[in-house]
N, C-alpha and C positions, 0 to 999 in steps of 0.2 A: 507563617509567612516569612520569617527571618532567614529559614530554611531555604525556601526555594529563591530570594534575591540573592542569596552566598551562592548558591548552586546551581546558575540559569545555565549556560552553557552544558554540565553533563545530562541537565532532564531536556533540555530542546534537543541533543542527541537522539535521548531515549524513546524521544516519540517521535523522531524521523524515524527511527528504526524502527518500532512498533509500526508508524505508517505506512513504510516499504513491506511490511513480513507482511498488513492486514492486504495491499493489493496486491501480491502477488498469490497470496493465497484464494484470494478474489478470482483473480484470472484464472490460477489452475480450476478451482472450481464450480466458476463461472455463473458467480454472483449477481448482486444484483449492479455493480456498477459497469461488470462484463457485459450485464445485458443492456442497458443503456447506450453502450459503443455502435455505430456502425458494424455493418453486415461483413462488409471489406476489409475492417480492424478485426472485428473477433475473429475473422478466418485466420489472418495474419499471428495472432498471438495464440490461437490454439495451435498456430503448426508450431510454434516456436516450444512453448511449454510441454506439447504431448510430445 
């Protein structure tokens, strides 16, 4: 525990970054939170990603 109060700042990084790579990985392959979006969204971010 000592560990992560010295070191909040680089691990709250690490898991926006991990959280960014998990949705866009999501979108490209149109996971399950792709599929929870509107009909009018997914069109929108399959043109952008394909």
């Amino acid at each position: 525990m000592k560990w992560i109060s010295k070191n909040k700042k680089p691990l709250i990084l690490f898991l926006i970054i991990i959280i960014c790579v998990a949705g866009l990985l999501d979108i490209k392959y149109e996971g399950l939170f792709f599929q929870i979006l509107p009909k009018s969204i997914q069109t929108y971010l399959a043109d952008i990603v394909h």
